[in-house]
N, CA, C and O atoms as a GROMACS GRO file, in nm:
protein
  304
    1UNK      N    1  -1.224  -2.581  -0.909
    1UNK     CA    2  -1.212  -2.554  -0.766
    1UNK      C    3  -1.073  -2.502  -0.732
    1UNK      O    4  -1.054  -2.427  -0.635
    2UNK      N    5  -0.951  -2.552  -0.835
    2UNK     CA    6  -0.847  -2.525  -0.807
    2UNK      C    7  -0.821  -2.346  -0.765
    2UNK      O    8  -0.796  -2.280  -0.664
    3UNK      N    9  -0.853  -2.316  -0.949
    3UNK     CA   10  -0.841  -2.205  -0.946
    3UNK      C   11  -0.947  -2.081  -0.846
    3UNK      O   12  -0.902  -1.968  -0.830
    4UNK      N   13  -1.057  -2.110  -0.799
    4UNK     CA   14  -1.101  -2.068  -0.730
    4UNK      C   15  -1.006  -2.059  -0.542
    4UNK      O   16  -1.028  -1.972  -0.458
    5UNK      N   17  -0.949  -2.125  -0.534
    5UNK     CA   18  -0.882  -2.169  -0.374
    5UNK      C   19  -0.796  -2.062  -0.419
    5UNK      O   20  -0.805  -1.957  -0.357
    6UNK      N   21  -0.678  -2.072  -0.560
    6UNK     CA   22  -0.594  -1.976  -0.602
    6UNK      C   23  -0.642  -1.815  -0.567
    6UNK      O   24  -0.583  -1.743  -0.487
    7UNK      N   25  -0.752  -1.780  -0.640
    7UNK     CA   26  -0.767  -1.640  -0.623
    7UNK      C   27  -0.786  -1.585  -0.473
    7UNK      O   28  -0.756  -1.472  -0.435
    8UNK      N   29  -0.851  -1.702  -0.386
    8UNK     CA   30  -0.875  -1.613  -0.268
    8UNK      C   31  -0.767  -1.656  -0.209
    8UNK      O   32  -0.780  -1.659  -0.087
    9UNK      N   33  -0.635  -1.702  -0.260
    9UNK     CA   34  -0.525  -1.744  -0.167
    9UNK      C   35  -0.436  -1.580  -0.253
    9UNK      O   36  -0.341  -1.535  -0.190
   10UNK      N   37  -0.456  -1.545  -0.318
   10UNK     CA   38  -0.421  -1.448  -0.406
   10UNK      C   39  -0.450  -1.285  -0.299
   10UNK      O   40  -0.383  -1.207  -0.232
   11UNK      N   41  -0.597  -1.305  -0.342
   11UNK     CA   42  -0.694  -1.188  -0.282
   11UNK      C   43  -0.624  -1.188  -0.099
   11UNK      O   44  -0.575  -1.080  -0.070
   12UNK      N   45  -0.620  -1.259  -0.024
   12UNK     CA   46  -0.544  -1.289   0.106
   12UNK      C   47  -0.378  -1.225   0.131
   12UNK      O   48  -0.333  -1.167   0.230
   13UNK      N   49  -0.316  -1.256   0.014
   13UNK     CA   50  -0.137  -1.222  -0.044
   13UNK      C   51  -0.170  -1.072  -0.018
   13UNK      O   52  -0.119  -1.028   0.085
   14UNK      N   53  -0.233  -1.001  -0.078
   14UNK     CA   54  -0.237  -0.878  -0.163
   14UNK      C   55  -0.339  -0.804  -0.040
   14UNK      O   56  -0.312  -0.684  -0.030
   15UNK      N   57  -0.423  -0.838   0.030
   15UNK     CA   58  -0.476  -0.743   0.130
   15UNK      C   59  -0.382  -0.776   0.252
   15UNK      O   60  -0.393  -0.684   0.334
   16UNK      N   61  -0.297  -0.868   0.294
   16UNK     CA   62  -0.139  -0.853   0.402
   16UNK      C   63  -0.110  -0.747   0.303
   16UNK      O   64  -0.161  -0.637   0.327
   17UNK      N   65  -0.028  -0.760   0.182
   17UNK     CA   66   0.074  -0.649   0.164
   17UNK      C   67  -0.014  -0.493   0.187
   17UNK      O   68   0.006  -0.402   0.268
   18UNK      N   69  -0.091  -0.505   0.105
   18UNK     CA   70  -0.188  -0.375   0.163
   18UNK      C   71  -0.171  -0.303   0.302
   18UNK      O   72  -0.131  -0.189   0.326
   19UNK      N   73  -0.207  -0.389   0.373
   19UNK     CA   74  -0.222  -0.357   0.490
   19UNK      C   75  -0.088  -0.274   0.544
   19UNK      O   76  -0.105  -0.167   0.601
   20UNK      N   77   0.032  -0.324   0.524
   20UNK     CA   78   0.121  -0.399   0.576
   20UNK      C   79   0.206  -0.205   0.475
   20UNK      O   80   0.266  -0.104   0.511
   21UNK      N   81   0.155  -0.261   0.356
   21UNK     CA   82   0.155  -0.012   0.286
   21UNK      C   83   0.123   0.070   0.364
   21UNK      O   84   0.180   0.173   0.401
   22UNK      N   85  -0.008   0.008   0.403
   22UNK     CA   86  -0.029   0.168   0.415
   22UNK      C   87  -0.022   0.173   0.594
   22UNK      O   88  -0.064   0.277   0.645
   23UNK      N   89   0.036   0.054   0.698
   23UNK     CA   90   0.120   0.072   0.795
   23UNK      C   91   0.289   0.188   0.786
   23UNK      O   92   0.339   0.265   0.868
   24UNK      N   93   0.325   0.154   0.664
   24UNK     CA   94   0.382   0.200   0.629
   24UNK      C   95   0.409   0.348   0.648
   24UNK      O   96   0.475   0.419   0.723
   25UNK      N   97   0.286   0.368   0.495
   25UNK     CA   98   0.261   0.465   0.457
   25UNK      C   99   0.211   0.600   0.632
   25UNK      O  100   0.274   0.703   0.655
   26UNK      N  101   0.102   0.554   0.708
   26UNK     CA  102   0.113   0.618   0.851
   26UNK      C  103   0.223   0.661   0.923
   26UNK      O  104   0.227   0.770   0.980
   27UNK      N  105   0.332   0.560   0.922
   27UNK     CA  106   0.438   0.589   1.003
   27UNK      C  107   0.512   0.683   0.926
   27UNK      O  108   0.544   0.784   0.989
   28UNK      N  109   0.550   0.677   0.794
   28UNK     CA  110   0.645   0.794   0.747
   28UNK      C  111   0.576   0.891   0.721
   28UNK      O  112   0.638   0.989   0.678
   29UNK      N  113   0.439   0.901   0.734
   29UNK     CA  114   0.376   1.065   0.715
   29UNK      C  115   0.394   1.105   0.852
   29UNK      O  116   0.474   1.197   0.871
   30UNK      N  117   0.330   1.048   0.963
   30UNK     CA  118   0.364   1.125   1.098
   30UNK      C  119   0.541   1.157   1.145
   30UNK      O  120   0.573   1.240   1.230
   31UNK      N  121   0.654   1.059   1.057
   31UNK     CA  122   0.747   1.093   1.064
   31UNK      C  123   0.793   1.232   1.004
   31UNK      O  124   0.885   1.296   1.056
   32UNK      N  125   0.720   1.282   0.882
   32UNK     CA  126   0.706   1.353   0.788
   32UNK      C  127   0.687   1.479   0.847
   32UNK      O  128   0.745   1.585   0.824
   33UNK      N  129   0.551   1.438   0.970
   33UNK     CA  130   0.519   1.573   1.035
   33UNK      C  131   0.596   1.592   1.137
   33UNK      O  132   0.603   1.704   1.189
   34UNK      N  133   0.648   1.513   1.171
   34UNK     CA  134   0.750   1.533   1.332
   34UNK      C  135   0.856   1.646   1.295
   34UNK      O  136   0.876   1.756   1.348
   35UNK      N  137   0.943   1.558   1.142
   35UNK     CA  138   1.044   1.642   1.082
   35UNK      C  139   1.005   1.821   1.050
   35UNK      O  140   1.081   1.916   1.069
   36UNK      N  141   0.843   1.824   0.988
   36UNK     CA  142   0.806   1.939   0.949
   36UNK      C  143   0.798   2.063   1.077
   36UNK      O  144   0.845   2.177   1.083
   37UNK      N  145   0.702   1.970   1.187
   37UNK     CA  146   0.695   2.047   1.288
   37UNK      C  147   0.828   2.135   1.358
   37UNK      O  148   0.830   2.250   1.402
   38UNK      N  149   0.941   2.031   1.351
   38UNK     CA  150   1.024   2.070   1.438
   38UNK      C  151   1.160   2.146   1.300
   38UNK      O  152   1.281   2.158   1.286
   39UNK      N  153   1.050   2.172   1.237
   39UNK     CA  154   1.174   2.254   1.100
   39UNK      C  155   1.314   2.230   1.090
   39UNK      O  156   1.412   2.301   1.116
   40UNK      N  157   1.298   2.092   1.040
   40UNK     CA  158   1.422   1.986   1.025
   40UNK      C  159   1.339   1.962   0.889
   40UNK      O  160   1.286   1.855   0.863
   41UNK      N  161   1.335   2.068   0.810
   41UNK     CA  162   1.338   1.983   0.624
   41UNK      C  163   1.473   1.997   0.593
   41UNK      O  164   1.557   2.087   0.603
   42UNK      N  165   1.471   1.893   0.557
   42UNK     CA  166   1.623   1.840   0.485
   42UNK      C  167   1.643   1.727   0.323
   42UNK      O  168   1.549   1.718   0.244
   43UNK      N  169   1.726   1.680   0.308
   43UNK     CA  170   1.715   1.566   0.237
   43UNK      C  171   1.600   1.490   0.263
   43UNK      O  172   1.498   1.487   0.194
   44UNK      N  173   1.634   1.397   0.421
   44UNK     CA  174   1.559   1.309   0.473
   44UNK      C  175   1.440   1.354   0.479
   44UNK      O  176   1.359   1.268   0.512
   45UNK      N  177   1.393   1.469   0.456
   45UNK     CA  178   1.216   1.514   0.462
   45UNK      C  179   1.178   1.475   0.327
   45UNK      O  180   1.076   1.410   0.301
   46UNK      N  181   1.293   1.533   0.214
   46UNK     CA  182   1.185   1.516   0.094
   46UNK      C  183   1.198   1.368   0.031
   46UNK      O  184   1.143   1.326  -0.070
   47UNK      N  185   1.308   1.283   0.138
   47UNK     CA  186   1.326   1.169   0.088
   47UNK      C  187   1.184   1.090   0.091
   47UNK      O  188   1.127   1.032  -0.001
   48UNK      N  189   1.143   1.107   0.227
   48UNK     CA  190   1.037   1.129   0.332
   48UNK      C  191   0.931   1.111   0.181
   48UNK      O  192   0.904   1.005   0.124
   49UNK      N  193   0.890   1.239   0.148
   49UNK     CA  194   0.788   1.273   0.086
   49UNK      C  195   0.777   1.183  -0.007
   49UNK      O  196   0.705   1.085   0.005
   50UNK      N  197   0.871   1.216  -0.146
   50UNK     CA  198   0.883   1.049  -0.230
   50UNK      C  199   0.842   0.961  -0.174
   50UNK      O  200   0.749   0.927  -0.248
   51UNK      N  201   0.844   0.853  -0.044
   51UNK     CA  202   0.835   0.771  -0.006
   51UNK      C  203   0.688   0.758  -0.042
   51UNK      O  204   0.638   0.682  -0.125
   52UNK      N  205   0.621   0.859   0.049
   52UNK     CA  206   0.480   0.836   0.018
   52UNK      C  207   0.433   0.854  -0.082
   52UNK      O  208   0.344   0.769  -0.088
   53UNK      N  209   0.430   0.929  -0.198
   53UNK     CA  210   0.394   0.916  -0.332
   53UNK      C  211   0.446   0.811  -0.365
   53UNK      O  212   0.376   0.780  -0.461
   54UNK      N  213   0.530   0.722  -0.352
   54UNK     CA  214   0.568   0.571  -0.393
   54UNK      C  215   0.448   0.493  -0.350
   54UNK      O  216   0.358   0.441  -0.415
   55UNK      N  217   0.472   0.499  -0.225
   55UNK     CA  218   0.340   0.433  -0.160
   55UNK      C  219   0.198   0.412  -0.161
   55UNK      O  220   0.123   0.319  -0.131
   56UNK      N  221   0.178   0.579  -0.225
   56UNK     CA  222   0.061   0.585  -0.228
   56UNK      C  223   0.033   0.527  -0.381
   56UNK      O  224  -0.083   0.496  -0.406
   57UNK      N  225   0.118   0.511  -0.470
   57UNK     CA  226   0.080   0.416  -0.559
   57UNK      C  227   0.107   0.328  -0.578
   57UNK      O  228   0.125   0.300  -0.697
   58UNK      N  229   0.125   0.247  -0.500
   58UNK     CA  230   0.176   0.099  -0.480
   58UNK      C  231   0.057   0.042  -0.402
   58UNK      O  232   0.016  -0.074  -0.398
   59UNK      N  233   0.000   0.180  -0.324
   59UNK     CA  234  -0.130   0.077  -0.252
   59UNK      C  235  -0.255   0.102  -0.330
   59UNK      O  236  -0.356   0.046  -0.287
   60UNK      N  237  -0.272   0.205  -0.482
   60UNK     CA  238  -0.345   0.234  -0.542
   60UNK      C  239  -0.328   0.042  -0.678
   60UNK      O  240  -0.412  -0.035  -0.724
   61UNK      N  241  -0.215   0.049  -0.685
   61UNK     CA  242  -0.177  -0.059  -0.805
   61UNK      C  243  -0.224  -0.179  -0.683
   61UNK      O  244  -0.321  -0.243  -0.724
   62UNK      N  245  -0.196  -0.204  -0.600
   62UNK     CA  246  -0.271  -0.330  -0.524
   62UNK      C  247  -0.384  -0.338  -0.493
   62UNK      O  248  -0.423  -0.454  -0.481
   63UNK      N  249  -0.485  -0.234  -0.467
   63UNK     CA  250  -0.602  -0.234  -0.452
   63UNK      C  251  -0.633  -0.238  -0.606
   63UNK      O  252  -0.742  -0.294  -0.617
   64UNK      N  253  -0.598  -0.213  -0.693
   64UNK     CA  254  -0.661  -0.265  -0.870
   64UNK      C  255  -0.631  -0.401  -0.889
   64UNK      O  256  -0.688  -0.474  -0.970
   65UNK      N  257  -0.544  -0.434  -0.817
   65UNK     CA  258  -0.486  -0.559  -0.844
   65UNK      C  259  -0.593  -0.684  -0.754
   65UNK      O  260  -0.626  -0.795  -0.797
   66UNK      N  261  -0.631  -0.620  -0.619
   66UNK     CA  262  -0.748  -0.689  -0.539
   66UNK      C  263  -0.867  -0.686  -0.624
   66UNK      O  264  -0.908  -0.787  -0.680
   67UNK      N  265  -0.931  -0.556  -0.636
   67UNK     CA  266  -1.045  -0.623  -0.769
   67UNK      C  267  -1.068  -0.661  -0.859
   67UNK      O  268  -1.172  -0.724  -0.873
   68UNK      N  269  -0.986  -0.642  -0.959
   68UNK     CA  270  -0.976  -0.782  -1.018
   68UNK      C  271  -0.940  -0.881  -1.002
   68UNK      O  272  -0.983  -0.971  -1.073
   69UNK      N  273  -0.848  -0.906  -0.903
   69UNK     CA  274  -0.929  -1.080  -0.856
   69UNK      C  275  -1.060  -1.077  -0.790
   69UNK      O  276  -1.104  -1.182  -0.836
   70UNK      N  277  -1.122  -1.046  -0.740
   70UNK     CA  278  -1.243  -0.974  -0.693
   70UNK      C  279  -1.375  -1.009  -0.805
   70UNK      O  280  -1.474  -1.077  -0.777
   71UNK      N  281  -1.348  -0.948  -0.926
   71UNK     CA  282  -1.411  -0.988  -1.039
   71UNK      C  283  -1.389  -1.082  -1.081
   71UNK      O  284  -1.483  -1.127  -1.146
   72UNK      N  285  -1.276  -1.164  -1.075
   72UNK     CA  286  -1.288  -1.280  -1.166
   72UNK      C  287  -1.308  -1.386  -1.093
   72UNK      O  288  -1.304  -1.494  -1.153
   73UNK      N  289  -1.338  -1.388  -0.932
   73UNK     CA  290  -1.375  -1.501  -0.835
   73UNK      C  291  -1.549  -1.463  -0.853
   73UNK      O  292  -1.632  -1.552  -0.834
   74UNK      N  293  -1.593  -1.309  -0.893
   74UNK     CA  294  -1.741  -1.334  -0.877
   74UNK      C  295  -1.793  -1.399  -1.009
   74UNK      O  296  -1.902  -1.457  -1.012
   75UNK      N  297  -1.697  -1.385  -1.136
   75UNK     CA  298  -1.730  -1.451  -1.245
   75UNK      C  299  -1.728  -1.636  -1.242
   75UNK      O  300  -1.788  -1.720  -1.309
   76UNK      N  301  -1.637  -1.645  -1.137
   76UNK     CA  302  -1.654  -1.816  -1.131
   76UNK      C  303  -1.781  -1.859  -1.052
   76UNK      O  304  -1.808  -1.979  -1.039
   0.00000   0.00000   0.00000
């Protein structure tokens, strides 16, 4: 039972941080486009950009990371 309470206290951790990315991830793309629109690329744009390719695999590695706990709570 223990370990069962664990994973969905796990699975809970990891869909906040999720969430919490790709809040993130929204705000610096529309920041992204504000900068683009108003043709202000600079550093801070392509810093900008990195950001979200960070992001976007950080919320790709947490969502792998949610199903398998996912799988191993349907295996218990």
């Amino acid at each position: 039972m223990a370990e069962l309470d664990e994973l969905k206290e796990r699975i809970s951790y990891l869909k906040n941080f999720l969430t919490i990315t790709i809040g993130v991830l929204v705000v610096t793309i529309g920041g992204l486009i504000n900068f683009y629109v108003s043709a202000k690329i600079g550093i801070v744009f392509w810093l900008g950009v990195m950001l979200v390719v960070v992001l976007v695999f950080a919320a790709l590695r947490v969502m792998a990371q949610i199903e398998n706990h996912l799988k191993r709570l349907g295996e218990l």
